[in-house]
C-alpha positions in Angstrom: 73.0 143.4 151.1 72.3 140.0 149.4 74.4 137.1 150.5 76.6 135.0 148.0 78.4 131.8 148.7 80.4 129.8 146.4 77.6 126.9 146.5 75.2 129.9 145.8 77.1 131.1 142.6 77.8 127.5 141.0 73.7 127.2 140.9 72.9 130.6 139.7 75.8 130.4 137.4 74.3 127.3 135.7 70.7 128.4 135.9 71.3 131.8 133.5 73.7 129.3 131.4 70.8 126.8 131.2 68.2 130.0 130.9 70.0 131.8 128.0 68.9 129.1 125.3 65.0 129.7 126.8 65.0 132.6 126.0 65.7 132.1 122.2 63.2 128.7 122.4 60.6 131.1 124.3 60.5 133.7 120.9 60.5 131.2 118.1 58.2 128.4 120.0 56.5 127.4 116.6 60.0 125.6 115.7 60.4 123.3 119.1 60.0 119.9 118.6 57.0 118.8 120.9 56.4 115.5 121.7 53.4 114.0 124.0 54.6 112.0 127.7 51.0 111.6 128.8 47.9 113.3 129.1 48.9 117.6 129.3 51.8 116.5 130.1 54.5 118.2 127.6 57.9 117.1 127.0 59.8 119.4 124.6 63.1 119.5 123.3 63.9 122.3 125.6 62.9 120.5 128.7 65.8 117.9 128.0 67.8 120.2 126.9 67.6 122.6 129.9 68.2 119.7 132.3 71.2 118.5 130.8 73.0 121.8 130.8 72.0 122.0 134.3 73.4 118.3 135.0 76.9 119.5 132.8 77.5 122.6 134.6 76.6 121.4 138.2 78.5 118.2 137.6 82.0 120.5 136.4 81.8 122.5 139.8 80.7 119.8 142.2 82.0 116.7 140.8 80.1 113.6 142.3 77.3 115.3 143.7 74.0 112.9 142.8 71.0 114.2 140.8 66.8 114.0 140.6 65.7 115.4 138.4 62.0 115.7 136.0 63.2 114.0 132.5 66.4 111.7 134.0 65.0 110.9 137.2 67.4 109.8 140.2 71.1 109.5 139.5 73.6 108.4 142.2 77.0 110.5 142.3 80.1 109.4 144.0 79.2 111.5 147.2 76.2 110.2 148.7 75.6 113.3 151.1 75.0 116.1 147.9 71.7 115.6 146.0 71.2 118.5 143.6 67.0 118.4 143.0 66.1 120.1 139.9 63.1 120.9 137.5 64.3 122.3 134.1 61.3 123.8 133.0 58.7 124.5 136.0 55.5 125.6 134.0 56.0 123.7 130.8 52.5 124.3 129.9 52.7 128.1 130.6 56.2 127.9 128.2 54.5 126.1 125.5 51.7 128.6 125.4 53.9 131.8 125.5 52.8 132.3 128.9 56.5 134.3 130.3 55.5 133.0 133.8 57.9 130.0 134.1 61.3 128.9 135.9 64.4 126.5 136.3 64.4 125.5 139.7 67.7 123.8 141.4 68.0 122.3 145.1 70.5 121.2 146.9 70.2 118.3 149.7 72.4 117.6 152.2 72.6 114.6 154.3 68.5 114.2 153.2 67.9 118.1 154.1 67.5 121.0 151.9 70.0 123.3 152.2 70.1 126.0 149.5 67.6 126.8 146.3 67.7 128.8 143.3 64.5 130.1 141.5 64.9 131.6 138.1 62.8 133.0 135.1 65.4 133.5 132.5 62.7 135.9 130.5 62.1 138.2 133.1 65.2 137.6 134.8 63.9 137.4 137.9 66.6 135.1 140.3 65.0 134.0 143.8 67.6 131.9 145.7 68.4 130.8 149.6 71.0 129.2 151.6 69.8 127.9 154.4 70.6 130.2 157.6 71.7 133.4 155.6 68.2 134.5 154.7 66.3 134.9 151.1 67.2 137.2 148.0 64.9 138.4 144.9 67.8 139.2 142.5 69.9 141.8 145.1 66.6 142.6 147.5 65.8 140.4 151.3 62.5 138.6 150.8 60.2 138.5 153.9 56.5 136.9 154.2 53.6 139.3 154.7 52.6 140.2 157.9 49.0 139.5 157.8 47.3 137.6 160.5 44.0 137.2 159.1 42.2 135.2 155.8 40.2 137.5 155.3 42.3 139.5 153.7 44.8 137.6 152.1 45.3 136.2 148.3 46.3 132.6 148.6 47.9 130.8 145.4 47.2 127.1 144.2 47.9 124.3 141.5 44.7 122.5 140.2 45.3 118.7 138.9 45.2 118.9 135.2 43.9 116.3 132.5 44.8 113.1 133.0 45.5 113.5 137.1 43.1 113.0 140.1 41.9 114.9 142.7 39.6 117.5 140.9 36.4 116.6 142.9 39.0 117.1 145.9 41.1 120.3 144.4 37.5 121.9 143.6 36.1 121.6 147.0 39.6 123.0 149.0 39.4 125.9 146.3 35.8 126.8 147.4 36.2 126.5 151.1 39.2 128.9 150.6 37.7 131.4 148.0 35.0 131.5 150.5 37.6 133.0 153.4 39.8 135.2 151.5 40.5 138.1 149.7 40.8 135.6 146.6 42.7 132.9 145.3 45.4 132.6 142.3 46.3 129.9 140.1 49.4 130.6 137.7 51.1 127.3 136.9 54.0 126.9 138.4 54.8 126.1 141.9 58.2 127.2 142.2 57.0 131.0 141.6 54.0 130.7 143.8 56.4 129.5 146.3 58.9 132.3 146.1 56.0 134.9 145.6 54.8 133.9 149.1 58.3 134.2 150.0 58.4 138.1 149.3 54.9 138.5 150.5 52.9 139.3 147.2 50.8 136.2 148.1 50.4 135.1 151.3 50.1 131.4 151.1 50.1 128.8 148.8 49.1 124.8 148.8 49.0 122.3 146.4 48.7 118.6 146.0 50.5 115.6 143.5 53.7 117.9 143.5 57.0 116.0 142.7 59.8 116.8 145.1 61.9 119.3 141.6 58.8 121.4 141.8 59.2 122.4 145.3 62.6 121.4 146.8 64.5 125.0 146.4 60.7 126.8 146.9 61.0 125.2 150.7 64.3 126.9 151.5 63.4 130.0 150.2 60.0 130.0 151.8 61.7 129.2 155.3 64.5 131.9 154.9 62.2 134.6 154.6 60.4 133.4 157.5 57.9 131.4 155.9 56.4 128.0 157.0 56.0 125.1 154.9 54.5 121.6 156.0 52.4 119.0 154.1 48.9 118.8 153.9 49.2 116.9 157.0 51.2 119.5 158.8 54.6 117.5 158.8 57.5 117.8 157.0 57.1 114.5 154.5 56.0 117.2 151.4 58.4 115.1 149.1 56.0 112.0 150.2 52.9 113.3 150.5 53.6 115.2 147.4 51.8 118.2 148.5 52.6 121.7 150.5 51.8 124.2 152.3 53.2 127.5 153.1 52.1 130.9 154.7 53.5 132.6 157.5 53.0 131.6 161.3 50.1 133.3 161.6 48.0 132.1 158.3 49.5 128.4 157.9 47.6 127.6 161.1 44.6 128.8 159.4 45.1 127.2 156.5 46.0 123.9 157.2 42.9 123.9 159.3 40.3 125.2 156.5 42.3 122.8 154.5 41.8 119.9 156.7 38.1 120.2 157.0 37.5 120.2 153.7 
């Protein structure tokens, strides 16, 4: 039976609030107003938009609590143990392009650790979410990692840098030394659903590098509730400052982070 809480329902509550606009911007796409922040790097009037529904809605429930988020960056509330981390539009590129594979993504930090995330494609309504220590939902079902124990057989997701960014020579080389071990790899834009795909064991791992902490913060609690692990390239827990992850199950991220590491 999927869990609810009342910190739970204030985030979902203002992600389908947020979403429901999205949805109308995601039919009629030729009459957003798109505007250039740097190379393949799309803001849109939607982006701004979608964050500062989130902002209102979070802010009427949990007055005080402080904010980072992708468009309006850091903002200090009154209570400086709540941190709500959120990405309004993970997979811009894939929304500009019609692509339905994108989410709004909301954290929640407490005293500096993640405590509960929400995951959510308002076009295919497909709602991940987690509270720490009461496990990980897809919409009303329990998520769980796959169970495989070997590369060999597994489909591993990743993020490649795109124009503008570095670390192609480096991205290029990790994607061959992986493509070489496994049943294949993915690459479908947004980190937040690669995250929570891992989560419920359609892929079974995922790494990528120059994330920011929006596009990952309430991927890492749902990865761990469904009894996932997720380090840094590294293999610590500084993900928000390496600004890179890694997640798989106990068996694969072993494996992975190895393979990685050589690379």
């Amino acid at each position: 039976m999927a869990y609810n809480s009342a910190t739970l329902n204030v985030m979902t509550a203002a992600a389908r609030k947020a979403g429901r606009p999205l949805v109308r911007d995601f039919g009629e796409l030729e009459n957003l107003q798109i505007s250039m922040k740097g190379p393949a790097d799309f803001v849109t009037s939607a982006d701004t938009r979608t964050e500062r529904i989130l902002i209102e809605e979070l802010s009427k429930a949990r007055p005080g609590y402080g904010f980072l988020g992708e468009e309006g960056g850091a903002v200090m509330g009154a209570d400086k143990s709540h941190r709500f981390i959120i990405d309004p539009i993970d997979g811009t590129v894939n929304f500009m392009h019609g692509i339905p594979h994108f989410a709004i993504s909301i954290g929640l930090e407490r005293e500096g650790q993640l405590v509960a995330g929400v995951i959510y494609n308002p076009v295919t309504d497909d709602l991940y979410y987690a509270e720490k220590g009461h496990g990980a939902f897809h919409n009303n079902k329990r998520l769980r990692v796959a169970a495989r124990k070997e590369l060999g057989n597994c489909i591993i997701a990743t993020g490649l840098p795109m124009m503008g960014r570095e670390g192609h020579a480096k991205a290029l080389k990790e994607t061959a030394a992986v493509m070489a071990t496994t049943a294949g790899i993915r690459r479908f834009g947004a980190a937040s659903l690669d995250m929570v795909f891992v989560a419920e064991g359609r892929f079974d791992g995922f790494w990528e590098l120059g994330l920011k902490a929006w596009d990952i913060a309430a991927g890492i609690v749902v990865v761990r509730e469904a009894g996932g692990m997720v380090t840094d390239m590294e293999g610590g827990q500084e993900m928000f400052g390496q600004t890179s992850v890694l997640c798989a199950n106990e068996y694969l991220q072993p494996q992975l982070l190895k393979l990685l590491k050589s690379v």
